[in-house]
C-alpha positions in Angstrom: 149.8 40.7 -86.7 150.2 41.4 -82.6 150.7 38.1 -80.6 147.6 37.1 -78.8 147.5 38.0 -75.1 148.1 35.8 -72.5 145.4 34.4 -70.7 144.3 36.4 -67.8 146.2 35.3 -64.8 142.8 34.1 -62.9 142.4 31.4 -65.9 145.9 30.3 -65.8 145.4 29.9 -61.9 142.4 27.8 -62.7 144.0 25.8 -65.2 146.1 24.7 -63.0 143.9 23.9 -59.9 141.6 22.1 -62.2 144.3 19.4 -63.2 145.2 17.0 -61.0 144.6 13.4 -59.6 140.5 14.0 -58.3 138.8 11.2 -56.6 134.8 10.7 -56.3 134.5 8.8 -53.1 131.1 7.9 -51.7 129.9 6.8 -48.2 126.2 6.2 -47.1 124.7 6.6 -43.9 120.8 6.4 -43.3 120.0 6.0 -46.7 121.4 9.0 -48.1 124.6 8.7 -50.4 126.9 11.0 -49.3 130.0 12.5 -52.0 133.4 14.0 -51.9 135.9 14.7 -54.1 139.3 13.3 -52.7 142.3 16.1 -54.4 145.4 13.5 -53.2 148.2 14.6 -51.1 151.5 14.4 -49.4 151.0 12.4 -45.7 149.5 13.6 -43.3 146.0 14.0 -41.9 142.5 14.0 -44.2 141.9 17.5 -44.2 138.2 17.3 -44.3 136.6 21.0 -46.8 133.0 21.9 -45.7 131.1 24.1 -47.7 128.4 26.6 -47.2 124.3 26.9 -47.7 123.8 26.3 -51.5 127.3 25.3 -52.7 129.1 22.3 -53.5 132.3 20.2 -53.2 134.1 22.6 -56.1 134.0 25.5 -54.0 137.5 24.6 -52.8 139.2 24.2 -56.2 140.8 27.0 -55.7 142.2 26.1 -52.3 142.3 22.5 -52.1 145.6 21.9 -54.0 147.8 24.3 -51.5 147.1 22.2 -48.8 148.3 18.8 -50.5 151.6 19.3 -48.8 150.0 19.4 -45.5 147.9 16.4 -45.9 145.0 14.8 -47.9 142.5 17.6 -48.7 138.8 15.8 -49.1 136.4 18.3 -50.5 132.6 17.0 -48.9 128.9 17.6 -51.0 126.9 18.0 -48.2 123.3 16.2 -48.3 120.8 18.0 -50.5 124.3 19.5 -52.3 126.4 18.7 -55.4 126.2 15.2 -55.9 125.0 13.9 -52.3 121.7 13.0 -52.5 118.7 14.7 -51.7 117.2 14.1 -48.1 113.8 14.6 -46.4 115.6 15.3 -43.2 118.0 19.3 -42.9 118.1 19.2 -39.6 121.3 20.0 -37.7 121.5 15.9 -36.6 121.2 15.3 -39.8 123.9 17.3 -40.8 126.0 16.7 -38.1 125.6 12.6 -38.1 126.9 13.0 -41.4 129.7 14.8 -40.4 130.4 12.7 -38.0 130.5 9.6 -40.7 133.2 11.6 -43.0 134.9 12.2 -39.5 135.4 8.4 -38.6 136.1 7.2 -42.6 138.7 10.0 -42.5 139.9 8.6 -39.2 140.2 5.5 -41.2 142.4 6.1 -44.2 144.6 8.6 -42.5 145.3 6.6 -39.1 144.2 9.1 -37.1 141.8 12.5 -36.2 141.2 14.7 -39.9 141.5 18.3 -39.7 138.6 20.2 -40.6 138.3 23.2 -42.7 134.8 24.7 -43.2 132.8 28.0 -44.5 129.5 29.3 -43.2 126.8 26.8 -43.0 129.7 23.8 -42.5 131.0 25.8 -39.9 127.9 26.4 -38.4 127.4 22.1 -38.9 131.0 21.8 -37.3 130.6 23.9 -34.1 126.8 22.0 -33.8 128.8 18.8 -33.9 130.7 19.8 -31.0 128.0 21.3 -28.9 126.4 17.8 -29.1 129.2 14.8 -29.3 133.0 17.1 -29.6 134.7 15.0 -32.3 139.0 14.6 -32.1 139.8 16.7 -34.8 143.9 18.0 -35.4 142.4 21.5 -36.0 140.0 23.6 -36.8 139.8 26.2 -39.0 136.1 28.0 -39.5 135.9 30.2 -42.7 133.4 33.3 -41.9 131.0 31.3 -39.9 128.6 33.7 -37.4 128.6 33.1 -33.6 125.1 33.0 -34.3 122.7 32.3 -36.9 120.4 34.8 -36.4 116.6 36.4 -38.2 118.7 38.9 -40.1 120.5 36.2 -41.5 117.7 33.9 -42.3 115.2 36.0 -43.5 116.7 36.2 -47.2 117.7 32.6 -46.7 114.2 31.4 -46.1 113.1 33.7 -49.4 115.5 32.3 -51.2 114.4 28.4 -50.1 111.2 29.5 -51.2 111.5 29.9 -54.4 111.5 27.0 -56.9 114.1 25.9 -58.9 113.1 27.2 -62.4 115.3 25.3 -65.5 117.7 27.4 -67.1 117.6 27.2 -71.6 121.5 26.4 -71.0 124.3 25.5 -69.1 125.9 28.3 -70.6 123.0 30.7 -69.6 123.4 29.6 -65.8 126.7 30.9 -65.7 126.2 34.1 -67.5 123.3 35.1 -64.6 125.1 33.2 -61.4 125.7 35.6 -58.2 126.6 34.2 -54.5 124.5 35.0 -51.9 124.7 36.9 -49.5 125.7 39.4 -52.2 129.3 41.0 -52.1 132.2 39.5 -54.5 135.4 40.1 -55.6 136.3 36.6 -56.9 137.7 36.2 -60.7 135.6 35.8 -63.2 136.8 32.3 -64.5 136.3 31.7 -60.6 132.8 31.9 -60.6 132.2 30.5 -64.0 134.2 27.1 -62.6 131.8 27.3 -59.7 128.7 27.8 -61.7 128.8 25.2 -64.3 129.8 22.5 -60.9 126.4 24.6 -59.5 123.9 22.4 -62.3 122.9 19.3 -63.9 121.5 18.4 -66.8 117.2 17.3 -67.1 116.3 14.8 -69.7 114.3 18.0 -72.0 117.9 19.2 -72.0 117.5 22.0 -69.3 119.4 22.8 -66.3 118.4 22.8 -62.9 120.3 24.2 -59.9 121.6 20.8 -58.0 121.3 21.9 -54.3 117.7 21.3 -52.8 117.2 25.5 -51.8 114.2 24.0 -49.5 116.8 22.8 -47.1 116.7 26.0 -45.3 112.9 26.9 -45.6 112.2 25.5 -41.5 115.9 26.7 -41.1 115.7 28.2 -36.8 117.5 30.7 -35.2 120.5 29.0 -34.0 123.2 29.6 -30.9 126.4 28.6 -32.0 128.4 29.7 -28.7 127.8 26.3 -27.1 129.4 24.3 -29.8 132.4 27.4 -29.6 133.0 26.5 -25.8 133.4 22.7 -26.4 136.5 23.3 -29.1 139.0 21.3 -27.5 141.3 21.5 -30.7 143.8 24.1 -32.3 141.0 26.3 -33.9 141.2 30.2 -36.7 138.1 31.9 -37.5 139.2 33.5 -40.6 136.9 36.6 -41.4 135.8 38.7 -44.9 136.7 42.3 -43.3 133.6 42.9 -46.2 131.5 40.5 -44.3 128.6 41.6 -42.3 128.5 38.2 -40.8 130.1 38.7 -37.4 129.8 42.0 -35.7 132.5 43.7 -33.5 130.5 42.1 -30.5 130.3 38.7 -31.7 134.4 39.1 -32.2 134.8 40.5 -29.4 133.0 37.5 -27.3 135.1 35.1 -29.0 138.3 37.0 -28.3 137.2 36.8 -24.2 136.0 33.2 -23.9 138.6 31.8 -26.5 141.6 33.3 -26.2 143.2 30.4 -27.4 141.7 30.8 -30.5 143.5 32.3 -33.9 141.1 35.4 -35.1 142.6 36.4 -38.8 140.4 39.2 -41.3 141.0 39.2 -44.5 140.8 42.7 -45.4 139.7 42.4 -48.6 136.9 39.3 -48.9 133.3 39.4 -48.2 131.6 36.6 -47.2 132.8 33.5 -49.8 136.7 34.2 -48.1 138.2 31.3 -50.2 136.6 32.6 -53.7 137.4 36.5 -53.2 140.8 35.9 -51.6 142.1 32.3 -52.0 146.2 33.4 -52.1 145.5 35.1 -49.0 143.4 32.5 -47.3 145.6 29.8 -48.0 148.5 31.6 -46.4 146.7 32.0 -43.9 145.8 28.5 -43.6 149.2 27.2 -44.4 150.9 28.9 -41.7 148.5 27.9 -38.8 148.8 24.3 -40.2 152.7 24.5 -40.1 152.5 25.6 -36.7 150.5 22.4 -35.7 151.6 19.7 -37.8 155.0 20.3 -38.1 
């Protein structure tokens, strides 16, 4: 009888991201109870993970462990996402108050400014933060975030927010049909599967429904993200999917003129979800700016 193969290199990978010393830490501000998911460290700064529209805390798994020896990577459920409560306010302040709350408990358990690392709509959240009140932040790194969010972004947004949440039979079934959006993927398998069963909770009839609140971006507006860009005062990378059709030539080209201090990195081959399709490649990335300032 042959021996069995070994487990595809993705699952071992994500074996051994899954194990280690996870935290649920909870904060509240306005009512809403707030999550995140603390992955330990060496010292160093809170190294504060934002995800994007319609993810959650777990979207970092992959990532989150490389940067222990940097500091204290804290993985954050946004409000209406993972297991943050639900809110009847979406609205940039909201967002960004909230941010700002992780920012100053942060500031309190490492002794000084967090680092922030964030994809998409938490980068979008981050650079609205400091167009209104700049936070002191040891970096900045923004994961695929547009300079602007624009109609052709939010048109498939707003259908998506428009559709209700049907139950899924199974857990099981949920994973089987999951797909990011925007479309475009070359993240393992196991990858996505890890993400997807972190994606749902369980009903009392023993369905499964999604646990993001999809109306959060229904009134979603076009939104300028240049201001917040011009108020950076920190070390800052925009990492890009070279797949991504999230930021044009122009919009690069912009940045490159009016923040030439800023690190501009593509990730050849990543679409829009960078730290799923290319997480070896982003944390390098990562690492190595990080060395550079906290060294």
């Amino acid at each position: 009888m042959a021996a069995p193969a070994p487990p595809p290199k993705e699952l071992i990978e994500l074996k051994e991201i899954s194990v280690g010393p996870l935290k649920d830490i909870y904060i509240e501000r306005g009512g809403v109870r707030l999550h995140g998911l603390d992955h330990g460290g060496a010292e160093g700064p809170v190294i504060l993970l934002l995800h994007g529209a319609v993810a959650h805390a777990r979207w970092w798994d992959a990532v989150a462990p490389g940067l222990a020896g940097l500091g204290r990577p804290v993985a954050i459920d946004l409000r209406g996402h993972g297991e943050s409560d639900w809110s009847d306010d979406y609205g940039y302040e909201a967002f960004t108050g909230d941010l700002e709350a992780w920012i100053r408990w942060a500031e309190s358990e490492g002794g000084g400014p967090p680092g922030l690392v964030a994809h998409s709509f938490g980068g979008g959240t981050a650079l609205k933060l400091h167009e209104l009140s700049p936070p002191d932040l040891r970096f900045l790194v923004l994961v695929d975030v547009p300079i602007e969010l624009s109609e052709r972004i939010l048109v498939p947004m707003r259908k998506m927010a428009a559709r209700s949440s049907r139950p899924w039979a199974s857990r099981e079934l949920f994973v089987e049909k999951f797909h990011v959006v925007p479309a475009g993927e070359n993240a393992a398998l196991e990858l996505l599967a890890h993400i997807a069963r972190h994606s749902v909770r369980p009903l009392d009839d023993g369905t499964w429904t999604l646990k993001a609140d999809k109306s959060f971006h229904k009134n979603r507006k076009v939104t300028d993200f240049r201001p917040g860009w011009m108020r950076v005062a920190s070390p800052a990378m925009l990492v890009v999917g070279g797949k991504s059709d999230r930021l044009t030539a122009e919009d690069l080209d912009w940045l490159r003129t009016r923040r030439q201090d800023v690190r501009i990195e593509t990730i050849p081959g990543a679409y829009h979800h960078v730290q799923l399709d290319e997480p070896e490649a982003f944390l390098t990335l990562t690492l190595d700016f990080l060395s550079s300032i906290l060294s």
